[in-house]
C-alpha positions as a LaTeX table, in Angstrom:
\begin{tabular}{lrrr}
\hline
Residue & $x$ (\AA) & $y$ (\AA) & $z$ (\AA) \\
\hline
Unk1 & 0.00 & $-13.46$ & $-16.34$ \\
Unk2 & 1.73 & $-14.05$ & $-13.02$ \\
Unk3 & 0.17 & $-15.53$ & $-9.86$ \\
Unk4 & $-3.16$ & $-17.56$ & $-9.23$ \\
Unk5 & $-6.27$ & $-14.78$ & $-8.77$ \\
Unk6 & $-8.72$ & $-15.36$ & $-5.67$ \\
Unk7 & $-11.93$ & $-14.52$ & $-5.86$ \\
Unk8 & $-14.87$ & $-15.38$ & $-2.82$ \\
Unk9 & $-17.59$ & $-14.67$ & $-5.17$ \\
Unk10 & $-16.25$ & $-17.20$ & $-7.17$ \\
Unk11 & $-16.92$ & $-19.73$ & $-4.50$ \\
Unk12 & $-20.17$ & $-21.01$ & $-2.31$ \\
Unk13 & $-21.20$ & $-18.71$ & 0.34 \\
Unk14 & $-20.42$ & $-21.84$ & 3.25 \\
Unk15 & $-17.37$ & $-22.48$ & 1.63 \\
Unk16 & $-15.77$ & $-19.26$ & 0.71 \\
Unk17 & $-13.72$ & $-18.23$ & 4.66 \\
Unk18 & $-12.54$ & $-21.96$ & 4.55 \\
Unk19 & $-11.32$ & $-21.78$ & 0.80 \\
Unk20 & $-9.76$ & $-18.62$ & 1.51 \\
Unk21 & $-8.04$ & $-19.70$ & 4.63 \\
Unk22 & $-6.22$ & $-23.12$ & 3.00 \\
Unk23 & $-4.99$ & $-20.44$ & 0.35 \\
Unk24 & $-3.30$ & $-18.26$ & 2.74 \\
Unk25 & $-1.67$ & $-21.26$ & 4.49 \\
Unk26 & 0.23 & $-22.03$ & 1.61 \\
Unk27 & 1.71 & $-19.05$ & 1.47 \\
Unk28 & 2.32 & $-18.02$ & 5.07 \\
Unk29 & 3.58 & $-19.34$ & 8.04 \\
Unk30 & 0.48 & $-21.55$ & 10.46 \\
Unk31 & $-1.27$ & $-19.60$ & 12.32 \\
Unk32 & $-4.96$ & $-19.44$ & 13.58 \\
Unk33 & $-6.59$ & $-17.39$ & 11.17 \\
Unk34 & $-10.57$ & $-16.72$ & 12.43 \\
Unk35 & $-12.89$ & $-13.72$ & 11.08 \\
Unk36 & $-15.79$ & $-12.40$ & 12.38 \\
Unk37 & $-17.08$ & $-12.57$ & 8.83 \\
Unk38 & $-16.38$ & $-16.13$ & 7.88 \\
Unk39 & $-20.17$ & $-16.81$ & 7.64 \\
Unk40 & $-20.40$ & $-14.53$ & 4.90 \\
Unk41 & $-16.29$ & $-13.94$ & 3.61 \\
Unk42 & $-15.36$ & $-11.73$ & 1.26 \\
Unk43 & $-11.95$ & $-11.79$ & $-0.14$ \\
Unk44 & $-9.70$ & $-11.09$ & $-3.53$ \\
Unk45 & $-6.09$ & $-12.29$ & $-3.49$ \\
Unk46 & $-3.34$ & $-12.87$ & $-5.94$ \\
Unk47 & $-0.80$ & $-15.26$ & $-4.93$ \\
Unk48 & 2.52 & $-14.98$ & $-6.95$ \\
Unk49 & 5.27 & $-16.86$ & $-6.43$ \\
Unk50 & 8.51 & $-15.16$ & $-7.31$ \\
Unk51 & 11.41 & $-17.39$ & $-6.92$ \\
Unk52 & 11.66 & $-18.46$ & $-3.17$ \\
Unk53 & 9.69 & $-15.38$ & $-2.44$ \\
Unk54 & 5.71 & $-15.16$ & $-2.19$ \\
Unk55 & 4.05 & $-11.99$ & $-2.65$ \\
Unk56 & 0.29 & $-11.72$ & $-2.12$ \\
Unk57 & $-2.00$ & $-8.70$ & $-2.55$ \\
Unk58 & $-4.88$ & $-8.97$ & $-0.78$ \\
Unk59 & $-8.26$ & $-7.26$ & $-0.03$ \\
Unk60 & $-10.70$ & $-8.85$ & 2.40 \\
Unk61 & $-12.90$ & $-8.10$ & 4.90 \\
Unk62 & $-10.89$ & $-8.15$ & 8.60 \\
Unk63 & $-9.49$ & $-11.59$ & 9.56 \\
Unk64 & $-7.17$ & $-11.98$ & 12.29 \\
Unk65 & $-3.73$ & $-13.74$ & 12.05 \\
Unk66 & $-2.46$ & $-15.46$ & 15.71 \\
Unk67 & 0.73 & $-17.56$ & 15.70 \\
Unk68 & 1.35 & $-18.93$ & 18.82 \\
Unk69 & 4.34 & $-20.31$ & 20.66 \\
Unk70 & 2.93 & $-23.82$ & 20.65 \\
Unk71 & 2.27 & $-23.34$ & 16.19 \\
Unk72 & 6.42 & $-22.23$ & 16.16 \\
Unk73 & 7.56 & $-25.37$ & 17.93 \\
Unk74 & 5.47 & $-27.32$ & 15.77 \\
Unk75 & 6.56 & $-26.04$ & 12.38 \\
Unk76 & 8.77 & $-23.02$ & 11.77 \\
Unk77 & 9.76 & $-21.90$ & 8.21 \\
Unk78 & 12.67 & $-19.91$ & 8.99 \\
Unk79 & 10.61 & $-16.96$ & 7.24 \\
Unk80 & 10.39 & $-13.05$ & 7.62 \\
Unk81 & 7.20 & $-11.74$ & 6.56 \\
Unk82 & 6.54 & $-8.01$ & 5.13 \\
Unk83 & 2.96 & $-6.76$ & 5.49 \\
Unk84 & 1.97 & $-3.30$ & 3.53 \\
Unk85 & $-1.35$ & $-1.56$ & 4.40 \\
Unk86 & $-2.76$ & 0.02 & 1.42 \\
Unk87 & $-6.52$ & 0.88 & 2.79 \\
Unk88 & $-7.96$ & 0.55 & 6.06 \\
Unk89 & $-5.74$ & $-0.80$ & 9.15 \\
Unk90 & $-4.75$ & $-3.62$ & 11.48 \\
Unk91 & $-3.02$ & $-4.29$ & 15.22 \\
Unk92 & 0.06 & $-6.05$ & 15.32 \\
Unk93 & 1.28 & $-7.53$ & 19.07 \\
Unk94 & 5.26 & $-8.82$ & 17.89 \\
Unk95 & 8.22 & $-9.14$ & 19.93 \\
Unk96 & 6.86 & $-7.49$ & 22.68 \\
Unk97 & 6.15 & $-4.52$ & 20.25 \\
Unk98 & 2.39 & $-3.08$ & 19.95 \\
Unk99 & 1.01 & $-0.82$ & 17.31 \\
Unk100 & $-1.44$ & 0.17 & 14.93 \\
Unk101 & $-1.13$ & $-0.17$ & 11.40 \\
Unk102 & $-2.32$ & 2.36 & 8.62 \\
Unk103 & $-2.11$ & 2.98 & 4.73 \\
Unk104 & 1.24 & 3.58 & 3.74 \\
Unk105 & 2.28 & 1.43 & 7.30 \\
Unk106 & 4.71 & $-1.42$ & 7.16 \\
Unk107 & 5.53 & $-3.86$ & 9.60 \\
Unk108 & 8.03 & $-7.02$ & 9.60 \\
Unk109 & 7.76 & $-10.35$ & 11.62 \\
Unk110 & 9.68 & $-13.43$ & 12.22 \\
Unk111 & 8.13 & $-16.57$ & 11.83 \\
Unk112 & 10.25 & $-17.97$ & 14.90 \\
Unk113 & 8.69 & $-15.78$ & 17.09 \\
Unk114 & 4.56 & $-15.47$ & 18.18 \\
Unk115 & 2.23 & $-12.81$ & 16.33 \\
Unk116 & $-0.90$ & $-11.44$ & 17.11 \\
Unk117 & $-2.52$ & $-9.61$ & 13.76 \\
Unk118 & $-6.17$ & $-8.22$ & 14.72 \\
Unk119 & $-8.50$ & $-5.71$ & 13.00 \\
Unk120 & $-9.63$ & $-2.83$ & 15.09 \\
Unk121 & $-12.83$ & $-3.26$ & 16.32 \\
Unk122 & $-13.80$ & 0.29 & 14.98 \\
Unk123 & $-13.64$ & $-1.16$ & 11.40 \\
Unk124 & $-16.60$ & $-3.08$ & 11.48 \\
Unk125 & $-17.13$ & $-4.08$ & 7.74 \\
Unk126 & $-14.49$ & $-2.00$ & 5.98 \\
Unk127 & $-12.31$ & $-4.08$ & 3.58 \\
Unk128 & $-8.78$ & $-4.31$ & 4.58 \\
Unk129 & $-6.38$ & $-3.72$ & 1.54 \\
Unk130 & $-2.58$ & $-4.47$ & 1.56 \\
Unk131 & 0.31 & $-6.51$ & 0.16 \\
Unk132 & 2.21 & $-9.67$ & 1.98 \\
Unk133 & 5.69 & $-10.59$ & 1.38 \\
Unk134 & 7.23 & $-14.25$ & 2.70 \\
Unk135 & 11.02 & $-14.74$ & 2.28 \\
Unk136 & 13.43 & $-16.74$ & 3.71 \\
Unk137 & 15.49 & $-15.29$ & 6.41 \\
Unk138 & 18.60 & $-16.52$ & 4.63 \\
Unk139 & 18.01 & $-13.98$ & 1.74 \\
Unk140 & 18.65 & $-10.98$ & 3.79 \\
Unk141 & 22.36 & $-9.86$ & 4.59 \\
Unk142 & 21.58 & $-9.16$ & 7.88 \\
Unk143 & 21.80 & $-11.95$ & 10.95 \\
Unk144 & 18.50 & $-12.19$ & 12.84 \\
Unk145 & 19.96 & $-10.96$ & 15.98 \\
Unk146 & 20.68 & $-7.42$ & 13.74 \\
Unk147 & 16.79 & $-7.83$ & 12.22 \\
Unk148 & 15.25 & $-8.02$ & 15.94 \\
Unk149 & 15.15 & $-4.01$ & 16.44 \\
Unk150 & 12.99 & $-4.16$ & 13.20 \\
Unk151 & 10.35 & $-6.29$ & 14.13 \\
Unk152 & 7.32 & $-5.23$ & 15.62 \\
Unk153 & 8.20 & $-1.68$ & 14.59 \\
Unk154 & 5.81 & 0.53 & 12.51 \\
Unk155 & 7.94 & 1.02 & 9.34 \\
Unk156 & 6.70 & 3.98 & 6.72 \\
Unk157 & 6.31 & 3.50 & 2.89 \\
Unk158 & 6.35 & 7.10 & 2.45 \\
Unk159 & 9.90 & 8.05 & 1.77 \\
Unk160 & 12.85 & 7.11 & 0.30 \\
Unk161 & 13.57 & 2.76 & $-0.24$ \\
Unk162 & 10.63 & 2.58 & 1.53 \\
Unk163 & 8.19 & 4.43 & $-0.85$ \\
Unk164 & 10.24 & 2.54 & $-3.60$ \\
Unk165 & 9.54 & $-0.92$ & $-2.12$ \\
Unk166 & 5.84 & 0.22 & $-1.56$ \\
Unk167 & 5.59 & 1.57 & $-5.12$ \\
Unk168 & 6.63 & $-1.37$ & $-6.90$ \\
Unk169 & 4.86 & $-3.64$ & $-4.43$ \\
Unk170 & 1.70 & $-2.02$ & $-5.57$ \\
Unk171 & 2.47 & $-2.30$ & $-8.91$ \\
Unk172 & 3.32 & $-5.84$ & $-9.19$ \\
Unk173 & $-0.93$ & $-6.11$ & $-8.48$ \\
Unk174 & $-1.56$ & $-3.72$ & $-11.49$ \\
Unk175 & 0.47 & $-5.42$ & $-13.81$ \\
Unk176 & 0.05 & $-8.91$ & $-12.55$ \\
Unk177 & $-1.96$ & $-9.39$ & $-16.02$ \\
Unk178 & 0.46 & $-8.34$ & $-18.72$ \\
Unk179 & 3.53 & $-10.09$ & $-16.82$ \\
Unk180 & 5.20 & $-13.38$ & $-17.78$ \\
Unk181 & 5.28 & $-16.21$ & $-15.76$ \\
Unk182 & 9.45 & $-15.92$ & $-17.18$ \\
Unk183 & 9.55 & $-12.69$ & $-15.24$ \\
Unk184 & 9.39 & $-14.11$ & $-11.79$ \\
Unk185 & 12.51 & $-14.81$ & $-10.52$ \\
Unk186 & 13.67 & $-11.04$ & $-12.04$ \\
Unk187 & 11.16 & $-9.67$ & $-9.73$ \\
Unk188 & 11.81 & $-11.90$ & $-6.62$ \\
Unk189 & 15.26 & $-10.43$ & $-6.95$ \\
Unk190 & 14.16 & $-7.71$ & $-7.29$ \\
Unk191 & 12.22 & $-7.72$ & $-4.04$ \\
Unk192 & 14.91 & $-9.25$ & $-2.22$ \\
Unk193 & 17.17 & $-6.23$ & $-3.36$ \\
Unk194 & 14.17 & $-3.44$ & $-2.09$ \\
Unk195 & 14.22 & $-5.22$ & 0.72 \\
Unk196 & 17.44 & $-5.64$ & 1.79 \\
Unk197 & 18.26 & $-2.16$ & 0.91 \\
Unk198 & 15.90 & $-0.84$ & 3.13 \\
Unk199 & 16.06 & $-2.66$ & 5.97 \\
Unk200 & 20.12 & $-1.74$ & 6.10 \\
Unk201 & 18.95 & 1.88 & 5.33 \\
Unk202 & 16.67 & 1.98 & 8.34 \\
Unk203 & 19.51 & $-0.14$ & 10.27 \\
Unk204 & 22.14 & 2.08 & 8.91 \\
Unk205 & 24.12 & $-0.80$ & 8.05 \\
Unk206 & 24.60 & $-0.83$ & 4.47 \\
Unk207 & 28.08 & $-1.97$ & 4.57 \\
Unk208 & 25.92 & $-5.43$ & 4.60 \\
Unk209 & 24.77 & $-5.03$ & 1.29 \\
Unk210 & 26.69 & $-6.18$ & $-1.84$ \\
Unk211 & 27.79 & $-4.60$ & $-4.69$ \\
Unk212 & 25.12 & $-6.23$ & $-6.57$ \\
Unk213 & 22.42 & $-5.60$ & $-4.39$ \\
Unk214 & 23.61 & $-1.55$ & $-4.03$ \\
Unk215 & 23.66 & $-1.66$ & $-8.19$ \\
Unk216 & 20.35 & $-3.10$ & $-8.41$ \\
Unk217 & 18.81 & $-0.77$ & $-6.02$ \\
Unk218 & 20.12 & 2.21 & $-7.22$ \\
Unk219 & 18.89 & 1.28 & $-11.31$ \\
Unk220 & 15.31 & 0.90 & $-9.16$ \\
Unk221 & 15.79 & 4.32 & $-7.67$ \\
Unk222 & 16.70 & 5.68 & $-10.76$ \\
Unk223 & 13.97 & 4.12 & $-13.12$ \\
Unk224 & 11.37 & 5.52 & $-10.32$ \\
Unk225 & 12.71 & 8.82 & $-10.42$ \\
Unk226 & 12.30 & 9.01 & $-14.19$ \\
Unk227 & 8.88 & 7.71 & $-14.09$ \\
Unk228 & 7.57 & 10.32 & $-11.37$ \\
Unk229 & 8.98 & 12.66 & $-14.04$ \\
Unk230 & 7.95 & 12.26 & $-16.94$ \\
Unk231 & 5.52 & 15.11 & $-17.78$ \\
Unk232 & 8.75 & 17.36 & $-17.68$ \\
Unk233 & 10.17 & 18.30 & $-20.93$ \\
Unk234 & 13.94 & 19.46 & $-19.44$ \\
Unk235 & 14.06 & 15.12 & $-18.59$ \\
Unk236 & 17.59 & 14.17 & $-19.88$ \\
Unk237 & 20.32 & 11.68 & $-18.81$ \\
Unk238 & 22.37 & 14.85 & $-17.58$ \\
Unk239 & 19.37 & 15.81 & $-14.99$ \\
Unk240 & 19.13 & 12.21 & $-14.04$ \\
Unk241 & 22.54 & 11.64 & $-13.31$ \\
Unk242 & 22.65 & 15.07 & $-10.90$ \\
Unk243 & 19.40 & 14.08 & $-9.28$ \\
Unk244 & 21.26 & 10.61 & $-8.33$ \\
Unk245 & 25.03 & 12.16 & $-7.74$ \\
Unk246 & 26.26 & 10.28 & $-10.51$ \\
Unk247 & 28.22 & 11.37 & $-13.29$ \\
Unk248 & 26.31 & 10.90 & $-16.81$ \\
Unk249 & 29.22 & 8.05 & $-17.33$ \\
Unk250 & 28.51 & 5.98 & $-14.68$ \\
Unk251 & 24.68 & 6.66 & $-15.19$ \\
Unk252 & 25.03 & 5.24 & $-19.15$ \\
Unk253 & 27.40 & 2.55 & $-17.83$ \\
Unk254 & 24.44 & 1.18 & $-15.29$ \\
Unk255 & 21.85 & 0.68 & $-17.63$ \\
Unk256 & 24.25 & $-0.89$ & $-20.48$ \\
Unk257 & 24.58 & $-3.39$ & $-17.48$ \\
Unk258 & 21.16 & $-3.81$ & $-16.40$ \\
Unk259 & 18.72 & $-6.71$ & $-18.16$ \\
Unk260 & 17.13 & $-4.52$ & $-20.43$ \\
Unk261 & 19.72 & $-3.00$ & $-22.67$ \\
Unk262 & 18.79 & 0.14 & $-23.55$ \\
Unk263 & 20.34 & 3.55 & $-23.36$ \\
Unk264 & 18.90 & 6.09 & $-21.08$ \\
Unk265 & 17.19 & 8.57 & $-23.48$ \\
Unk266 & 15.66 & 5.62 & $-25.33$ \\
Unk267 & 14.01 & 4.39 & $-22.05$ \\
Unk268 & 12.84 & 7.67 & $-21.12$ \\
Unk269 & 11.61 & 8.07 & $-24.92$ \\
Unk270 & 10.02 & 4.80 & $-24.32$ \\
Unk271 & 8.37 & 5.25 & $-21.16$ \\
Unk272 & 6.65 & 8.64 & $-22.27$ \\
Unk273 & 5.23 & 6.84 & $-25.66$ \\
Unk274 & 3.99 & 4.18 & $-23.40$ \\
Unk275 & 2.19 & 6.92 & $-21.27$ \\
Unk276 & 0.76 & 9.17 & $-24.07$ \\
Unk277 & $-0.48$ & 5.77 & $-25.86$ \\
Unk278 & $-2.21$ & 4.85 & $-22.90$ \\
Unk279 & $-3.96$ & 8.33 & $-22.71$ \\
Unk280 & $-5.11$ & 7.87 & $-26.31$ \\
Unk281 & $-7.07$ & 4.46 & $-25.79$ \\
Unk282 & $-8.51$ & 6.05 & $-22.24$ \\
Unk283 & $-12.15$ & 7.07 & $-23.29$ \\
Unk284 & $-12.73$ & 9.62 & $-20.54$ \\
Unk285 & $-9.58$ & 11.56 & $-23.01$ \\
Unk286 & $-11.17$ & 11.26 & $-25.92$ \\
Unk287 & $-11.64$ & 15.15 & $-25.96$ \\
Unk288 & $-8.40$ & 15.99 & $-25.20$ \\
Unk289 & $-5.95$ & 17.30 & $-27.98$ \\
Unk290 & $-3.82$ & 15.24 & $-28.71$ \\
Unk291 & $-0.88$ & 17.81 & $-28.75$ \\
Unk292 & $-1.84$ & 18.59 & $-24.76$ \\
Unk293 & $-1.50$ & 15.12 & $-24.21$ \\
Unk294 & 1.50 & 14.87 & $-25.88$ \\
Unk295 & 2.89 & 17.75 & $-23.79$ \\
Unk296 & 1.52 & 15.93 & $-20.33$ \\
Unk297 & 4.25 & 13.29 & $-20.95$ \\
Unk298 & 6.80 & 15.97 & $-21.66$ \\
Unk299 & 6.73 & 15.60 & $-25.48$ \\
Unk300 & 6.26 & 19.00 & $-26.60$ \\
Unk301 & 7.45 & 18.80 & $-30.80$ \\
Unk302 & 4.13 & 17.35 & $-32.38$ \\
Unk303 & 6.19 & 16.54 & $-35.60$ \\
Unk304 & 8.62 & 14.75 & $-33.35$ \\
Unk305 & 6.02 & 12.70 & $-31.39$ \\
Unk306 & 4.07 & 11.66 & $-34.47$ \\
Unk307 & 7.16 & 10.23 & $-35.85$ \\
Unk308 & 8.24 & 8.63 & $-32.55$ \\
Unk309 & 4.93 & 7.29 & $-32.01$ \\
Unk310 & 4.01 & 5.52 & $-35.69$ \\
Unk311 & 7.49 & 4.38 & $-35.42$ \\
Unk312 & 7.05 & 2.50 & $-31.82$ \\
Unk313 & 3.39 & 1.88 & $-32.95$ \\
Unk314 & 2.96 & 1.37 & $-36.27$ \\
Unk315 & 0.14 & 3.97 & $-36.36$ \\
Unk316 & $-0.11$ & 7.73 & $-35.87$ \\
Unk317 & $-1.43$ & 8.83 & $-32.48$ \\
Unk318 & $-4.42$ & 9.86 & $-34.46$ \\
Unk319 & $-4.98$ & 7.21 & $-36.02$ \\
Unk320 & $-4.29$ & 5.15 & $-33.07$ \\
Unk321 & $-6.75$ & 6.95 & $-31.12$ \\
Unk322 & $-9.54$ & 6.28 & $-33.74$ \\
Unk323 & $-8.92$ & 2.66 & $-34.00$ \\
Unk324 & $-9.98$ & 2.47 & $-30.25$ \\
Unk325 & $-12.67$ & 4.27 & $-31.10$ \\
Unk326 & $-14.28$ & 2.18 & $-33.47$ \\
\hline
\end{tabular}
């Protein structure tokens, strides 16, 4: 498992806005954090440390978030921090900048500079969900004078790097459980690379980036693209490579560099296994044939995925299926 998990319930009613508060100052830069709700807080929060970078998904009830001029004389971290709404919505005053912020939103501020992060008043009660990044500003290619026209600035998570840093900012929640605490650094490079991609995408400066970074971000791209496609049967290296405007060459070449070592077809083999296996443990499937659930991960041979399968799993899919059932 990665990162500490928050919970309020876990913690006295009186106690639970204060607890939360001292947990989010470790992680941010000071501010005056004050709720409405603190009488009676509600909050869950991971808090996983990835290398120098902190990411922290959050949902809570609304809080609001004021750094002041006086708080970045007194202490300043030399930190950007990435905020990703996932449910419900929050004001940001930055850099002389106002907005509103909504699902799929994404804003960026500099922790050498005031903030101003407020619910809207038309929320009431409604749990704010989201994801916060802190990194140092020295990570990022860019010189803060060529980050300023990106603070402040409603940013979208709906397309392109951004959906990609959104998707995999998600996910590190989801899979928080199942990863190592060995893992970390990976994925705060990982971050770093998202991030830096995407702010000289938006920028239009990616002569910044280096090699590295462009590699790294590209195997993301292209491991997301296979993922989203999964359920098609016509999935091969040769479609992957056109999708990308690689050749199939330099497509093989990148992941017999990248960490993980294995060929193309065997990831996307391994990937759809991984997909139908967790179909066959899902109770609310238990109904379904297990040859049309084969064929949702684009694995349409049933001789072929039965021997794929035992071999991966040491168990037919049947078989697999009834174990879970027992």
């Amino acid at each position: 498992m990665i990162g500490t998990l928050f919970r309020s319930d876990d913690v006295p009613v009186e106690d639970r806005f204060e607890y939360w508060r001292e947990l989010t100052h470790q992680a941010i830069a000071p501010s005056h954090i004050s709720s409405e709700h603190a009488g009676d807080f509600w909050a869950e929060q991971r808090m996983m440390e990835l290398g120098p970078v902190h990411v922290w998904p959050t949902s809570l009830l609304p809080a609001r978030f004021v750094r002041t001029e006086k708080l970045v004389r007194q202490c300043d971290p030399e930190t950007y921090h990435l905020t990703l709404i996932l449910g419900g919505g929050l004001g940001l005053d930055h850099v002389g900048r106002t907005d509103f912020y909504g699902p799929r939103d994404l804003w960026v501020t500099d922790s050498s500079r005031p903030y101003d992060v407020h619910p809207s008043t038309a929320d009431g009660q409604r749990v704010i969900t989201g994801v916060g990044v802190d990194f140092p500003k020295a990570l990022m290619p860019m010189p803060p004078d060529r980050m300023l026209p990106l603070l402040g600035r409603r940013l979208s998570g709906r397309e392109g790097t951004g959906a990609l840093l959104t998707g995999f900012l998600a996910g590190l929640d989801q899979q928080a459980e199942s990863l190592r605490s060995s893992d970390a650094t990976r994925l705060g490079t990982v971050v770093v690379d998202l991030l830096a991609a995407w702010f000289a995408q938006v920028l239009e400066a990616e002569s910044a980036l280096s090699p590295e970074t462009r590699h790294r971000t590209l195997i993301a791209h292209i491991r997301a693209f296979i993922r989203d496609n999964l359920h098609d049967p016509e999935l091969t290296p040769p479609v992957v490579a056109a999708a990308h405007h690689i050749s199939l060459s330099y497509l093989h070449r990148l992941f017999q560099e990248d960490a993980r070592g294995e060929t193309v077809a065997a990831w996307i083999r391994t990937q759809r296994l991984e997909g139908a296996r967790r179909d066959l443990a899902n109770p609310a499937l238990r109904d379904t044939p297990i040859r049309a659930i084969a064929a949702r991960w684009g694995l349409l041979r049933a001789a072929d995925f039965t021997r794929a399968f035992r071999q991966a799993y040491g168990l037919s899919p049947r078989e697999y299926r009834m174990r879970g059932v027992e």
